[in-house]
N, C-alpha and C positions, 0 to 999 in steps of 0.2 A: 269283630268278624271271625270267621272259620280259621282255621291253621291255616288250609289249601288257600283261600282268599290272600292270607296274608305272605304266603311263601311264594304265590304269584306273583302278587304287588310289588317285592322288596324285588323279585326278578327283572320284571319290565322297567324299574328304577333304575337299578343298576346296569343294567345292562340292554335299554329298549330297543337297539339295532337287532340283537342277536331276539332278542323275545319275541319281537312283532315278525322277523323273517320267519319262525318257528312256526306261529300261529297261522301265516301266510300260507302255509304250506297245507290247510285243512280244506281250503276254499280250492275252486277249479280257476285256473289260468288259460287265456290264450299263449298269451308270452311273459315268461316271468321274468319281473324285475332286473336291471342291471344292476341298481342299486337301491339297496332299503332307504336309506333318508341321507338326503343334500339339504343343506343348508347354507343361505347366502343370505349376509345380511340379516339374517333376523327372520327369515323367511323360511320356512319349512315344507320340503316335497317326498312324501312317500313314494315307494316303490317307484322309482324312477324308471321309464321304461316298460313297463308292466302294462299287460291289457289283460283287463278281467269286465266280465259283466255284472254286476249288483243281481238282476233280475233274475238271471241265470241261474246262480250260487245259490238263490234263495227259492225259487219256487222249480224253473226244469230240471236240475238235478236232481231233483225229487224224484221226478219224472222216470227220468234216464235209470235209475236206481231201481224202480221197481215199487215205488211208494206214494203213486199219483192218486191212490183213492185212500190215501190217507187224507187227515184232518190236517189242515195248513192253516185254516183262521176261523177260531170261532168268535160271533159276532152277538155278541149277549147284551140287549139294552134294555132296562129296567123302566125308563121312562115309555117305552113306545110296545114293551112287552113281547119284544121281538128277538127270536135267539134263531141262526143259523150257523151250519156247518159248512166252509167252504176245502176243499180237496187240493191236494195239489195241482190237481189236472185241471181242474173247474178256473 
């Protein structure tokens, strides 16, 4: 792999509380985290605490940004010979 690849890697290794909180920090929050990762038993819970949207992060922001008639998913299928462009906003 890349340098960058692998000087990430050895990051979130060493130290994945402090790396994933880092990363956390590029996506929108309602409420952020109390805590990056509890673990009981064997069990593991990120961002404990935390409310964020999946949907939001990924397609309204876009939005909200100024980037809604951009390309958001292009749908290229070789069997049915059908390629569309969908938008953020779309």
């Amino acid at each position: 792999m890349g340098k960058i690849y692998d000087e990430m890697y050895k990051k979130s290794i060493e130290n994945p509380e402090k790396f994933w909180a880092e990363a956390a920090t590029k996506v929108h929050w309602y409420h952020e985290w109390d805590k990056v990762l509890d673990v009981v038993n064997g069990h593991y819970r990120w961002f404990v605490g935390g409310c964020m949207n999946t949907c939001y992060n990924a397609l309204d922001l876009h939005v909200d940004h100024g980037r809604g008639d951009q390309a958001a998913l292009i749908y290229d299928s070789p069997v049915t010979d059908t390629k569309k462009t969908y938008t953020y906003r779309e």
